[in-house]
mmCIF file as Biopython writes it, N, C-alpha, C and O atoms, coordinates in Angstrom:
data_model
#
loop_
_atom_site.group_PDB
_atom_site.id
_atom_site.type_symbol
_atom_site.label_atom_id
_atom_site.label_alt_id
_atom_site.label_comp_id
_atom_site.label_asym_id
_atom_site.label_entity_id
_atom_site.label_seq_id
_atom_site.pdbx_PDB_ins_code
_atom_site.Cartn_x
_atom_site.Cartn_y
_atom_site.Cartn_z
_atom_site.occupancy
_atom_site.B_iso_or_equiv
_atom_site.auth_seq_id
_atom_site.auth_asym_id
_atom_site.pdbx_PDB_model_num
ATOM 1   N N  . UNK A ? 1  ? 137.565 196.336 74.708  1.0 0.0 1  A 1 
ATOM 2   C CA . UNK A ? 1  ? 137.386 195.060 75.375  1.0 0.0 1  A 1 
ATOM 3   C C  . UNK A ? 1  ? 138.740 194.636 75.961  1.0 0.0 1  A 1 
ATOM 4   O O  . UNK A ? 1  ? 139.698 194.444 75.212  1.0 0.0 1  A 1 
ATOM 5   N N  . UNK A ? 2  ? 138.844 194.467 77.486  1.0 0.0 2  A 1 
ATOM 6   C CA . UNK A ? 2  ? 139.978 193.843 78.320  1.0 0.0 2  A 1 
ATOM 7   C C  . UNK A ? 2  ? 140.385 192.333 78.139  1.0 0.0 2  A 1 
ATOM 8   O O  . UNK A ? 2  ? 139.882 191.714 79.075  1.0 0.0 2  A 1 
ATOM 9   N N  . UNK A ? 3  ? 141.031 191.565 77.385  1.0 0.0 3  A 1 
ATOM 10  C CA . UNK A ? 3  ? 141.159 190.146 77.853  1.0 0.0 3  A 1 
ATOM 11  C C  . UNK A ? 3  ? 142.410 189.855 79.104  1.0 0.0 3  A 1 
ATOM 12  O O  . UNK A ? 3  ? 143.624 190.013 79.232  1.0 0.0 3  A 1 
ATOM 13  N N  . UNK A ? 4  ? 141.751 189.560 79.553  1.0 0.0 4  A 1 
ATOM 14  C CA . UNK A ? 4  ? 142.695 188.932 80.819  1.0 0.0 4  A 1 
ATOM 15  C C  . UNK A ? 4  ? 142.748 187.506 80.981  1.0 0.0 4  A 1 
ATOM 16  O O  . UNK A ? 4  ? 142.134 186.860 80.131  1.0 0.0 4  A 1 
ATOM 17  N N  . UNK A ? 5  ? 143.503 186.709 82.118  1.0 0.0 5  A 1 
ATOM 18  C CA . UNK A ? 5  ? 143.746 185.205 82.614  1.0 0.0 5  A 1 
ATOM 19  C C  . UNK A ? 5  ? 143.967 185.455 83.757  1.0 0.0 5  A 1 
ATOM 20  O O  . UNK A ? 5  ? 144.653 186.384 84.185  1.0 0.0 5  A 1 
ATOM 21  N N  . UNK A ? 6  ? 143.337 184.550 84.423  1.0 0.0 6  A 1 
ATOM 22  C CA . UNK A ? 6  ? 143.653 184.359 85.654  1.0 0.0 6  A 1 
ATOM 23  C C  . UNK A ? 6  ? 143.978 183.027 85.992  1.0 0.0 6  A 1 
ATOM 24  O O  . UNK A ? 6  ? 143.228 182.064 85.831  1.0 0.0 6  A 1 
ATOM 25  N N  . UNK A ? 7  ? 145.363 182.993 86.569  1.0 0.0 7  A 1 
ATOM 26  C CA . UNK A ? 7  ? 146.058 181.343 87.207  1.0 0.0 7  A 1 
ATOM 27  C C  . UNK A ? 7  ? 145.892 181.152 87.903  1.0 0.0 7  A 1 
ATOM 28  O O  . UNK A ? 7  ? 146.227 182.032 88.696  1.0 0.0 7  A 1 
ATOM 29  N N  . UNK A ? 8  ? 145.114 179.694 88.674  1.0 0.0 8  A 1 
ATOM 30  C CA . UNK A ? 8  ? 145.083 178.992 89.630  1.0 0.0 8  A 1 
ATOM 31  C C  . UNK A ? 8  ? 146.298 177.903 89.807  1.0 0.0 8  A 1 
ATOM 32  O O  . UNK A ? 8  ? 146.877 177.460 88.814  1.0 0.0 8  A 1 
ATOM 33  N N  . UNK A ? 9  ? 146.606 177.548 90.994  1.0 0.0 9  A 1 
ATOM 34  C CA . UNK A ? 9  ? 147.479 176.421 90.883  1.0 0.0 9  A 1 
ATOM 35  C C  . UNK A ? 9  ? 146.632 175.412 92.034  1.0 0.0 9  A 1 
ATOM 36  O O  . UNK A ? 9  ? 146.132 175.755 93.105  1.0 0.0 9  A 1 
ATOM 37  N N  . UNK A ? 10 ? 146.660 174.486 91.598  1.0 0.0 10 A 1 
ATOM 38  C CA . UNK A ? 10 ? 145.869 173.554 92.189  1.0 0.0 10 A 1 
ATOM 39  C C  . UNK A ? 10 ? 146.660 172.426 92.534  1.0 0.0 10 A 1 
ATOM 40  O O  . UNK A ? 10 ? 147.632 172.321 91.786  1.0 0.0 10 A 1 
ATOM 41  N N  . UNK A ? 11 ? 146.550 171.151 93.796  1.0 0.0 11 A 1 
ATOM 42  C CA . UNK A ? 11 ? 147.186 170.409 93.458  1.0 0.0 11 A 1 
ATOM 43  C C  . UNK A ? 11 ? 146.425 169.602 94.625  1.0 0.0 11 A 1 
ATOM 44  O O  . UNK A ? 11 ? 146.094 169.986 95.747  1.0 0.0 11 A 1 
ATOM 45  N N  . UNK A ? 12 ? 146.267 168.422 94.024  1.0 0.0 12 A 1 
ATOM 46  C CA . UNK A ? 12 ? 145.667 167.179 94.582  1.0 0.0 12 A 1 
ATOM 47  C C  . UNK A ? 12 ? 146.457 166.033 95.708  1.0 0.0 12 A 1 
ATOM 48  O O  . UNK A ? 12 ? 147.345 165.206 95.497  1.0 0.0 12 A 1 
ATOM 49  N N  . UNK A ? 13 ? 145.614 166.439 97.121  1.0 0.0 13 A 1 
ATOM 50  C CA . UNK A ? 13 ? 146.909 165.754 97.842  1.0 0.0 13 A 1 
ATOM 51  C C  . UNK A ? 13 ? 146.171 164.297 98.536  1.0 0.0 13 A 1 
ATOM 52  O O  . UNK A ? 13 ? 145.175 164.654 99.166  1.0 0.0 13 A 1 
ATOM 53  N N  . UNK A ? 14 ? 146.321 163.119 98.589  1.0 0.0 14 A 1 
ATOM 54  C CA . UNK A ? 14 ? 146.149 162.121 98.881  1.0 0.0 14 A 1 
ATOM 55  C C  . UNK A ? 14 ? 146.564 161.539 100.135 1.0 0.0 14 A 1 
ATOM 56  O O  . UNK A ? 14 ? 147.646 161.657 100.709 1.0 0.0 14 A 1 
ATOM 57  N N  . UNK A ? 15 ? 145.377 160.793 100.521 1.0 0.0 15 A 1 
ATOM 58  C CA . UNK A ? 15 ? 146.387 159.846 101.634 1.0 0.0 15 A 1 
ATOM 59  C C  . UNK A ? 15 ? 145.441 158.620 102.710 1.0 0.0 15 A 1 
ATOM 60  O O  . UNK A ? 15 ? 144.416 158.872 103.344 1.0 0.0 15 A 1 
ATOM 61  N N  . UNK A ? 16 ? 146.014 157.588 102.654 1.0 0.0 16 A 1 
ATOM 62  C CA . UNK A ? 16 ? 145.487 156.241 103.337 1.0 0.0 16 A 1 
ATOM 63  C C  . UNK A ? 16 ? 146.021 155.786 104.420 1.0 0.0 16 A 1 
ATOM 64  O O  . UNK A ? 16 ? 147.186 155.435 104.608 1.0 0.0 16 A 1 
ATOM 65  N N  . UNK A ? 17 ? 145.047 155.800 105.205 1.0 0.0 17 A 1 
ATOM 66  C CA . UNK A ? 17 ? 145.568 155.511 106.748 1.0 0.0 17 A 1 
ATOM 67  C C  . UNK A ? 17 ? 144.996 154.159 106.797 1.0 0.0 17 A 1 
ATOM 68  O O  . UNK A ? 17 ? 143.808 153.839 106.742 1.0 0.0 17 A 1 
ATOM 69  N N  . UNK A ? 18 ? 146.406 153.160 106.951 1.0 0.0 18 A 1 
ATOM 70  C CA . UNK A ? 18 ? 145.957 151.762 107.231 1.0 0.0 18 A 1 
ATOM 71  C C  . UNK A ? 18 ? 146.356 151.218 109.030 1.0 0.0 18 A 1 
ATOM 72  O O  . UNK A ? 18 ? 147.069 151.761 109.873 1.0 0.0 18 A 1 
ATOM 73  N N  . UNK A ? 19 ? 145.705 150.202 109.072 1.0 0.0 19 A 1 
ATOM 74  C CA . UNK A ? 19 ? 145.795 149.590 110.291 1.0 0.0 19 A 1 
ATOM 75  C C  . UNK A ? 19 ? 146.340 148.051 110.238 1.0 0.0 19 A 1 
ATOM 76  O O  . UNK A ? 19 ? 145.757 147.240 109.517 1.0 0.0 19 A 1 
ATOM 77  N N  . UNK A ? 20 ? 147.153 147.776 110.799 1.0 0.0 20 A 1 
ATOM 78  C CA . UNK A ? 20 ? 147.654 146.417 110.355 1.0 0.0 20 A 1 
ATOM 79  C C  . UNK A ? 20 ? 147.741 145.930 108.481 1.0 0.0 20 A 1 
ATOM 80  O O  . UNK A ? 20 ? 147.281 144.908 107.971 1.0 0.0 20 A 1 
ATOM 81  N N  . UNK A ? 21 ? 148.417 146.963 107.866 1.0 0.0 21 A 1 
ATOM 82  C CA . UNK A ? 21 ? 148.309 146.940 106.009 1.0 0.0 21 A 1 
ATOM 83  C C  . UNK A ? 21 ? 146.828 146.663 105.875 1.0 0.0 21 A 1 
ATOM 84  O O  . UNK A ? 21 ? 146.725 145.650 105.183 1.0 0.0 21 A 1 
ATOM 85  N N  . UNK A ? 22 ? 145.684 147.092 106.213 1.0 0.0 22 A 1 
ATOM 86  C CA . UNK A ? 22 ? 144.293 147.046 105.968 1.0 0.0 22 A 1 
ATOM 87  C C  . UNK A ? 22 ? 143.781 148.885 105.675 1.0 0.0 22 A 1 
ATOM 88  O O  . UNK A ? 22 ? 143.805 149.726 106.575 1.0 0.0 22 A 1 
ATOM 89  N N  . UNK A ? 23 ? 143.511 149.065 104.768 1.0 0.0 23 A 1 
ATOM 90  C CA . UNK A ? 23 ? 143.084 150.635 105.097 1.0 0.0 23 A 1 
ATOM 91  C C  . UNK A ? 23 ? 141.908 150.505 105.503 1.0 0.0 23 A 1 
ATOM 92  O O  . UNK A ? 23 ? 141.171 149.534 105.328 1.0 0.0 23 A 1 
ATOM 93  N N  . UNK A ? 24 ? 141.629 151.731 106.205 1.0 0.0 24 A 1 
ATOM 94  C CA . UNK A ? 24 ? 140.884 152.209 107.148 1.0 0.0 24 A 1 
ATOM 95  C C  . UNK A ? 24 ? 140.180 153.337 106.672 1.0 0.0 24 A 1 
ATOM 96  O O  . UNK A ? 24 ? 138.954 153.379 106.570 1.0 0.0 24 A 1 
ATOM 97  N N  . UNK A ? 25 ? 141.114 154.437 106.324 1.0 0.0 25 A 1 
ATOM 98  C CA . UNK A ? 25 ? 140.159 155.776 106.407 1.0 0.0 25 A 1 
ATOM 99  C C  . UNK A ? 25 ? 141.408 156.407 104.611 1.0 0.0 25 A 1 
ATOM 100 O O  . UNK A ? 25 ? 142.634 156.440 104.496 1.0 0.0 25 A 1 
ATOM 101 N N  . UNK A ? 26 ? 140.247 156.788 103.562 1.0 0.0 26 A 1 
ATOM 102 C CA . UNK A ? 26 ? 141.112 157.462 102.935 1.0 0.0 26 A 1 
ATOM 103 C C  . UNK A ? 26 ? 141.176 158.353 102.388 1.0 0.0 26 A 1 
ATOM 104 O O  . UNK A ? 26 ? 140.416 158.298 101.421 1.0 0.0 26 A 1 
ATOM 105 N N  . UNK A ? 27 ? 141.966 159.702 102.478 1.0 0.0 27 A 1 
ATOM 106 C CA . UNK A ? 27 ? 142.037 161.160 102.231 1.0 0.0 27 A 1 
ATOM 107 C C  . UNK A ? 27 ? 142.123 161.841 101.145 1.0 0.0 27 A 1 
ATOM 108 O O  . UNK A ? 27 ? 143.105 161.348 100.591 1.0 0.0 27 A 1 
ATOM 109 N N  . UNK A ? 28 ? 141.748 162.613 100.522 1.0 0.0 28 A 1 
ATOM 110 C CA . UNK A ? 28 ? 141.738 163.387 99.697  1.0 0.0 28 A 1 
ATOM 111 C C  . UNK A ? 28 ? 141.776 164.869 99.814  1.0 0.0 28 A 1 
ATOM 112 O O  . UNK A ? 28 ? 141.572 165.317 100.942 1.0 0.0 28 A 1 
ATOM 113 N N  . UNK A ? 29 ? 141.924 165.421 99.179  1.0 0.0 29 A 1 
ATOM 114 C CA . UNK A ? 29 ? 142.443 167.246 99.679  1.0 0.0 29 A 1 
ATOM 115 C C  . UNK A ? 29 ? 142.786 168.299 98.590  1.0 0.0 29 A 1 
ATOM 116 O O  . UNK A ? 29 ? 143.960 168.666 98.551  1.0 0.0 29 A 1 
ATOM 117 N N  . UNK A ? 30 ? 142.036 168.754 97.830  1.0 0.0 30 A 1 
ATOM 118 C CA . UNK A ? 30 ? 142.564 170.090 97.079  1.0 0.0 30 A 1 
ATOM 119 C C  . UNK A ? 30 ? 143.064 171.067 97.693  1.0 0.0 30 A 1 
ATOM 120 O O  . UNK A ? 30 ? 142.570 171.320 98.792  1.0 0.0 30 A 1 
ATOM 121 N N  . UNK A ? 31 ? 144.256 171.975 97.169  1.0 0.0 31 A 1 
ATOM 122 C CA . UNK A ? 31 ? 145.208 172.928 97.865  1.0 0.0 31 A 1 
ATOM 123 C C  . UNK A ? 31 ? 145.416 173.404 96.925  1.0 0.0 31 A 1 
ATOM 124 O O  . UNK A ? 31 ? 145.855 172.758 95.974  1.0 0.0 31 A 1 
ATOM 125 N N  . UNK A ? 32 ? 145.158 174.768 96.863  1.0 0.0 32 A 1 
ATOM 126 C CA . UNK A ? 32 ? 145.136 175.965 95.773  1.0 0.0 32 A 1 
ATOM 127 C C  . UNK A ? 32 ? 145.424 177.291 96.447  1.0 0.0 32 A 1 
ATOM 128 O O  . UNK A ? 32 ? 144.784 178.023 97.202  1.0 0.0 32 A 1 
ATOM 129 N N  . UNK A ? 33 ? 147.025 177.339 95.707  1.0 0.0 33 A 1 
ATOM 130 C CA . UNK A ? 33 ? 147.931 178.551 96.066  1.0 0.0 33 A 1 
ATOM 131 C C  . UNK A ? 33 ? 148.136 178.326 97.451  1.0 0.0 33 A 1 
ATOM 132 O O  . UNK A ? 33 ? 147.892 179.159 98.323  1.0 0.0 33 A 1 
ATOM 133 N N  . UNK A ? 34 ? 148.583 177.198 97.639  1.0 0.0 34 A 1 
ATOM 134 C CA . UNK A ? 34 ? 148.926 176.858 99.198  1.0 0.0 34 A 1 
ATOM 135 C C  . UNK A ? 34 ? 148.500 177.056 100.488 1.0 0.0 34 A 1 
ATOM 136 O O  . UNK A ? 34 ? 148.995 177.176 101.608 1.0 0.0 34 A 1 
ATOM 137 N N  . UNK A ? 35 ? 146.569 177.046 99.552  1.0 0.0 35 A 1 
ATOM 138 C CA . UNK A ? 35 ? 145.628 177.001 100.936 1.0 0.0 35 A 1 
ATOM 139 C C  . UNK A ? 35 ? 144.518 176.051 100.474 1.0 0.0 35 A 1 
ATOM 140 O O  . UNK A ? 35 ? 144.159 175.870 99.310  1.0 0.0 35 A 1 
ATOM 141 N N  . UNK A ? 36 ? 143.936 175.357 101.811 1.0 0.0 36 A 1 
ATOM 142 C CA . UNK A ? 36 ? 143.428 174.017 101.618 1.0 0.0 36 A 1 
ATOM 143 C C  . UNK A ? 36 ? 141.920 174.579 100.980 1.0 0.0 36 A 1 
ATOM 144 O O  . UNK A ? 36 ? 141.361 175.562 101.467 1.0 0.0 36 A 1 
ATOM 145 N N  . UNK A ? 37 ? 141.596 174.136 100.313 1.0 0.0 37 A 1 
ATOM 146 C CA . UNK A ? 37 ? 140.388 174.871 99.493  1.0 0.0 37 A 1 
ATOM 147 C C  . UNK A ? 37 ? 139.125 173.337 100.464 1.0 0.0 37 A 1 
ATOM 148 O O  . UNK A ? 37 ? 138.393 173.573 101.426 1.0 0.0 37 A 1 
ATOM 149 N N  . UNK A ? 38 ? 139.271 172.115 99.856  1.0 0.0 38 A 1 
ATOM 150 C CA . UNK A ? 38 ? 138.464 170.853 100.842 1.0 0.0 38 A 1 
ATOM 151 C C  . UNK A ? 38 ? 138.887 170.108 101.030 1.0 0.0 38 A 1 
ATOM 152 O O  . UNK A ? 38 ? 139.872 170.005 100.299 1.0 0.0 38 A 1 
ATOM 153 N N  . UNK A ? 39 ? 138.762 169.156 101.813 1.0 0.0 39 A 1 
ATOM 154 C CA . UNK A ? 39 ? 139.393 167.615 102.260 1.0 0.0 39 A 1 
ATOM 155 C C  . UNK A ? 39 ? 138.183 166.575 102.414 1.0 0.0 39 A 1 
ATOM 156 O O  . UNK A ? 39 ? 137.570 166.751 103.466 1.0 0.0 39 A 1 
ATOM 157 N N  . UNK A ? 40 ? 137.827 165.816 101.832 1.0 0.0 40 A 1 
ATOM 158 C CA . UNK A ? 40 ? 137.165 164.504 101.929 1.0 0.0 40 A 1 
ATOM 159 C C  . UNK A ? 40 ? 137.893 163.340 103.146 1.0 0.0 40 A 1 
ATOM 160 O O  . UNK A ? 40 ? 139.079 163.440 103.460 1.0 0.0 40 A 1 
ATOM 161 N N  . UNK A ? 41 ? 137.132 162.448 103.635 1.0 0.0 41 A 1 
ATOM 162 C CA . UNK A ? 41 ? 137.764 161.081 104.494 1.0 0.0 41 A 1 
ATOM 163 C C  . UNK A ? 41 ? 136.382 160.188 103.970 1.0 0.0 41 A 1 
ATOM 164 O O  . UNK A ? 41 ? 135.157 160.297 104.022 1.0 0.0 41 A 1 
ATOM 165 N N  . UNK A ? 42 ? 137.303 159.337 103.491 1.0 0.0 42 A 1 
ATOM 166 C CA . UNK A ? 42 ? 135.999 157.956 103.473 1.0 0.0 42 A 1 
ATOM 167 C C  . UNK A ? 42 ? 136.523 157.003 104.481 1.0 0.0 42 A 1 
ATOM 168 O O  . UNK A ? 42 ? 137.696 156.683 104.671 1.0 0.0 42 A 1 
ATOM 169 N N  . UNK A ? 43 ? 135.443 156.601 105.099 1.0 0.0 43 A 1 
ATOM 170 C CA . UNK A ? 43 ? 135.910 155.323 105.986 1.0 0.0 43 A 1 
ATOM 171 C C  . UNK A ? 43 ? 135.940 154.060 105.446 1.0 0.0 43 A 1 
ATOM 172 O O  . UNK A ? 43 ? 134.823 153.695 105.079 1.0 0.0 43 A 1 
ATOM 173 N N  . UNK A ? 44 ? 136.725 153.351 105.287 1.0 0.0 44 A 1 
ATOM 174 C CA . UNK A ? 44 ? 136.542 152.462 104.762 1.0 0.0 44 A 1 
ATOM 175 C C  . UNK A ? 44 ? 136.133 150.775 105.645 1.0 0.0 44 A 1 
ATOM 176 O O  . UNK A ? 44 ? 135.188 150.037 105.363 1.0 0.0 44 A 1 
ATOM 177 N N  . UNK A ? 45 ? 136.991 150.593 106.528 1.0 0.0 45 A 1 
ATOM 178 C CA . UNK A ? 45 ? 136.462 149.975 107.730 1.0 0.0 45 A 1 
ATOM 179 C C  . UNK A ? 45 ? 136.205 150.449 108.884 1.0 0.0 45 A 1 
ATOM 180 O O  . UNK A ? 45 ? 137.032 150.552 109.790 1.0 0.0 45 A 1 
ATOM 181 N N  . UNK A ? 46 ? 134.917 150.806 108.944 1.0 0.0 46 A 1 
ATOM 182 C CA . UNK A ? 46 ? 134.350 151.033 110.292 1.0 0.0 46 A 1 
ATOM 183 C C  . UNK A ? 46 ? 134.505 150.308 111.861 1.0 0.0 46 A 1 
ATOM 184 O O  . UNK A ? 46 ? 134.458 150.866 112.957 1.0 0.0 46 A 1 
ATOM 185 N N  . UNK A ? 47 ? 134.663 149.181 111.608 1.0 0.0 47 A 1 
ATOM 186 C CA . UNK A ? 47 ? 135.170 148.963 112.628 1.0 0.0 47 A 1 
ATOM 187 C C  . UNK A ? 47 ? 136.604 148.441 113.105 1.0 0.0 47 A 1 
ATOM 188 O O  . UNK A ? 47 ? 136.943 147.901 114.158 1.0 0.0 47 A 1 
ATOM 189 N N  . UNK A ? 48 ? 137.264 148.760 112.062 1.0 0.0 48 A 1 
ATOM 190 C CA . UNK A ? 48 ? 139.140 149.157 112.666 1.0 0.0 48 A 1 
ATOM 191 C C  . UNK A ? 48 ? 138.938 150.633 113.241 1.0 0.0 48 A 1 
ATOM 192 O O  . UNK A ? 48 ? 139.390 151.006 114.324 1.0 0.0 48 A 1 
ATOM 193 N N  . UNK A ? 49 ? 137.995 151.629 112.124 1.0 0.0 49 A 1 
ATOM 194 C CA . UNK A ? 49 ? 137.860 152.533 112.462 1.0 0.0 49 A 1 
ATOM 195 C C  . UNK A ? 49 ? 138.015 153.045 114.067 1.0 0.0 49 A 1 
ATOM 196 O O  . UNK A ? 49 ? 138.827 153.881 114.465 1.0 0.0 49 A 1 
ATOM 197 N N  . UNK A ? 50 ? 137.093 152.374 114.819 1.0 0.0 50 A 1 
ATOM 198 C CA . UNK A ? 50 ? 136.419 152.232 116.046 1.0 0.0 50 A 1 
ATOM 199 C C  . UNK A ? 50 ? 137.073 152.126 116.761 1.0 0.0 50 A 1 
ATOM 200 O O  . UNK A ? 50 ? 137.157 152.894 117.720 1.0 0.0 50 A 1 
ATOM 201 N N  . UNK A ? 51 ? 137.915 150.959 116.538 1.0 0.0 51 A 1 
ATOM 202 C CA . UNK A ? 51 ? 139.164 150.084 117.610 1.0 0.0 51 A 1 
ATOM 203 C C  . UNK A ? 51 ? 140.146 151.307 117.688 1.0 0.0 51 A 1 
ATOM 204 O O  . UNK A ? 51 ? 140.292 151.590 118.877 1.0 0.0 51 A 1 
ATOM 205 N N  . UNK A ? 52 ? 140.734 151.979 117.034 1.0 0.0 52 A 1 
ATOM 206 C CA . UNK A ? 52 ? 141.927 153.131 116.407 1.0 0.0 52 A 1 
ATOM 207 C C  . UNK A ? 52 ? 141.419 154.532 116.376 1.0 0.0 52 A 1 
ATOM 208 O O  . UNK A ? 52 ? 142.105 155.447 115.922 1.0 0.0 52 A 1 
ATOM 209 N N  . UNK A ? 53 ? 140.128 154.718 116.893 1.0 0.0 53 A 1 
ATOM 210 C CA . UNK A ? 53 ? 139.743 156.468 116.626 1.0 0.0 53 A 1 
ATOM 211 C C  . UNK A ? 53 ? 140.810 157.266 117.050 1.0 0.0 53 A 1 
ATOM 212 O O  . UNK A ? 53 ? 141.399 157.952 116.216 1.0 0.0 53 A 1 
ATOM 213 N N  . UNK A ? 54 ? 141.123 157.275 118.152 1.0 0.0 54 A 1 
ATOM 214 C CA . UNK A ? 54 ? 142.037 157.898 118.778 1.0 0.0 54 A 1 
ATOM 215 C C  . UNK A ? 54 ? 143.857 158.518 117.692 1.0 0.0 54 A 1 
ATOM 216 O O  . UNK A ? 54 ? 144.343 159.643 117.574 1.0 0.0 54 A 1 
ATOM 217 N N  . UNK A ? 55 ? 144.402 156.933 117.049 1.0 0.0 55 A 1 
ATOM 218 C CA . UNK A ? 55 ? 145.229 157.015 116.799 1.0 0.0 55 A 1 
ATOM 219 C C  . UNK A ? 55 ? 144.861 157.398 115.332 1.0 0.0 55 A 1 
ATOM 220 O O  . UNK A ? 55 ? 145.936 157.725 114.827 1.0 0.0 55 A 1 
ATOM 221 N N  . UNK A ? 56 ? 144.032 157.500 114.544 1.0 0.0 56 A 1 
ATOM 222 C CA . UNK A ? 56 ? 144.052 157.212 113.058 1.0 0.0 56 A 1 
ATOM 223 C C  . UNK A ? 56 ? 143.031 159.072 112.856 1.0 0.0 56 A 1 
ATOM 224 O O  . UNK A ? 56 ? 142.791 159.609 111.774 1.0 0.0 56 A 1 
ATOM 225 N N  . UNK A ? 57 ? 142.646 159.630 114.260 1.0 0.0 57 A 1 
ATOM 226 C CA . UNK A ? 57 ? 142.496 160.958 114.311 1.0 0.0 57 A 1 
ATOM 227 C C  . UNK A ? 57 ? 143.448 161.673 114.183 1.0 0.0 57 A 1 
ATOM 228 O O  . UNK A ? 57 ? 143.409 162.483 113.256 1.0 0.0 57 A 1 
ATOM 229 N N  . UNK A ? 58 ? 144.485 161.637 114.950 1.0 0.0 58 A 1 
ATOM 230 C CA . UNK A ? 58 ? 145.656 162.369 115.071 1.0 0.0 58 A 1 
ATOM 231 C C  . UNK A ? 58 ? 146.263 162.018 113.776 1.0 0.0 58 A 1 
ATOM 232 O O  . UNK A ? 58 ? 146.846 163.010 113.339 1.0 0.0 58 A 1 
ATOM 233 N N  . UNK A ? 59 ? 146.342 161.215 113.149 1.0 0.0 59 A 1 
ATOM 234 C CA . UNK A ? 59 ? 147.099 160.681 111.642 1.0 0.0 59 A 1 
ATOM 235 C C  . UNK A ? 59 ? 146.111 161.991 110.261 1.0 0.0 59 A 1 
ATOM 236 O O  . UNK A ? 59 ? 146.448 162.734 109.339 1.0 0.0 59 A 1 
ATOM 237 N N  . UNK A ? 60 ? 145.069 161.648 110.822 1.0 0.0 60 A 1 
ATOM 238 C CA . UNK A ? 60 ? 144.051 162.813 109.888 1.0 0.0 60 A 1 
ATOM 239 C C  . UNK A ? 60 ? 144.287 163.990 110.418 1.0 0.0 60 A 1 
ATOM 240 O O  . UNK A ? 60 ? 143.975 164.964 109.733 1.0 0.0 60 A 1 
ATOM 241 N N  . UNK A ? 61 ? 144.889 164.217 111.750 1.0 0.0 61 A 1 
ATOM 242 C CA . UNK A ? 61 ? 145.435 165.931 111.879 1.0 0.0 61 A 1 
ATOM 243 C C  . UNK A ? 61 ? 147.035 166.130 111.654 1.0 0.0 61 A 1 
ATOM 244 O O  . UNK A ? 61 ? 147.531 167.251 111.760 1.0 0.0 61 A 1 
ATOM 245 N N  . UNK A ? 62 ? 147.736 165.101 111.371 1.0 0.0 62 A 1 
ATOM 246 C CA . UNK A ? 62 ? 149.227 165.722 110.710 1.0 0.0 62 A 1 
ATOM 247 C C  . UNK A ? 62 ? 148.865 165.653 109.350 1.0 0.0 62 A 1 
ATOM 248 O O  . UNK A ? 62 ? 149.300 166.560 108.641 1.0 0.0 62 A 1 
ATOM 249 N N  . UNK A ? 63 ? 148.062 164.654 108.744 1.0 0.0 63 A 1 
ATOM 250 C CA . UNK A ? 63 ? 147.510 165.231 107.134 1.0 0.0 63 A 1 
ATOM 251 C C  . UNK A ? 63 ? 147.316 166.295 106.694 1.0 0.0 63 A 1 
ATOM 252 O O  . UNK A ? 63 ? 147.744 166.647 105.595 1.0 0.0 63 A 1 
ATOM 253 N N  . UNK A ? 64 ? 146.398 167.266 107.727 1.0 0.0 64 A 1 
ATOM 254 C CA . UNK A ? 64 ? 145.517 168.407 107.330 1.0 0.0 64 A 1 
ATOM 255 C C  . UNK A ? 64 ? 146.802 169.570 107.572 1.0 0.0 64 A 1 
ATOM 256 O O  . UNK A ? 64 ? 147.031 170.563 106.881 1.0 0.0 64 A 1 
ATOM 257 N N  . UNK A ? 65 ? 147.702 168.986 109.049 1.0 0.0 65 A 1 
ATOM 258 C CA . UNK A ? 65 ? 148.518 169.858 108.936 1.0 0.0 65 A 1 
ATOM 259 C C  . UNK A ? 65 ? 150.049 170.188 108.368 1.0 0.0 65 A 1 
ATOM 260 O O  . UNK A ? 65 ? 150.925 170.977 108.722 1.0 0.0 65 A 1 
ATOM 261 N N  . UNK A ? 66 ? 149.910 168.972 107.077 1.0 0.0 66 A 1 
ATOM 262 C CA . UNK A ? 66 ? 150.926 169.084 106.351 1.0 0.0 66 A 1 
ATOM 263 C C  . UNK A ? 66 ? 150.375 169.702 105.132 1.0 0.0 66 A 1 
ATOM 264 O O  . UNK A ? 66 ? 151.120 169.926 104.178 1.0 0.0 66 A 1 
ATOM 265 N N  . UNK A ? 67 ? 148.995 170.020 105.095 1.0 0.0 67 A 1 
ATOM 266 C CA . UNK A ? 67 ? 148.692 170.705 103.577 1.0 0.0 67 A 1 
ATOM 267 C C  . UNK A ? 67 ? 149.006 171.969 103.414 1.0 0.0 67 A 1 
ATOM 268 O O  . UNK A ? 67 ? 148.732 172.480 102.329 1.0 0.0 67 A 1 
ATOM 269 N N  . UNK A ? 68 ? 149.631 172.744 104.416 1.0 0.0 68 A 1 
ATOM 270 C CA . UNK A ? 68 ? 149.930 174.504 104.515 1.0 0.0 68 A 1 
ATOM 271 C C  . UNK A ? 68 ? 151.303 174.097 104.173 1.0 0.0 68 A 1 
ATOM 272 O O  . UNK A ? 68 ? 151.962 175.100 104.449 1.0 0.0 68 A 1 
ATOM 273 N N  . UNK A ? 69 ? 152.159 173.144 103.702 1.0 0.0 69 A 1 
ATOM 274 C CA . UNK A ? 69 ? 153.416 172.814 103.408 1.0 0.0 69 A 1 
ATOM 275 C C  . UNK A ? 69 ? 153.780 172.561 101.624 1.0 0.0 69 A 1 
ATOM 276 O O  . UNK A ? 69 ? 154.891 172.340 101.142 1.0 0.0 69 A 1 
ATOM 277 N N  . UNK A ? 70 ? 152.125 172.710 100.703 1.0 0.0 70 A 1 
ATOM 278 C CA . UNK A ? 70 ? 152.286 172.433 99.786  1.0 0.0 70 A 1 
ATOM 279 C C  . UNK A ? 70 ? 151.856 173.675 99.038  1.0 0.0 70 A 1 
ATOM 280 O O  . UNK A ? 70 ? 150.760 174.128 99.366  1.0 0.0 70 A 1 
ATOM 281 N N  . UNK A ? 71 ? 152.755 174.519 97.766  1.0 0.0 71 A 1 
ATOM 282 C CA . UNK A ? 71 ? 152.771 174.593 97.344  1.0 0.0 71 A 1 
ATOM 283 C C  . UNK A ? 71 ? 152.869 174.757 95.810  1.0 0.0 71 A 1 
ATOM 284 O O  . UNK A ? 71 ? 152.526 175.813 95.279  1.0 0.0 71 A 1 
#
């Protein structure tokens, strides 16, 4: 009989995009072995949401593309 282990490294990455100190949209992200395994967004106000798609999109794509930075 073989016993073995196998290590994961996991690490939980966060993040709240506010609009005028009001949040708006907020992130969540598992990253395991320094690849994004999922990312959640809850909206939280829909309609700051609305007013800001544009700017609070691009804020959710330097998020996603700061998670290849965590190991």
């Amino acid at each position: 009989m073989a016993v073995t282990i196998t290590q994961t490294q996991k690490t939980i990455v966060t993040g709240n995009i506010k609009v005028d100190d009001k949040s708006v949209v907020f992130l969540n992200a598992t990253v395991s072995d320094g690849v994004m395994e999922n990312i959640t967004q809850n909206i939280q106000d829909k309609t700051l949401y609305a007013a800001n798609k544009s700017a609070i999109e691009t804020k959710i794509t330097q998020f996603k593309n700061s998670l290849g930075n965590q190991s």
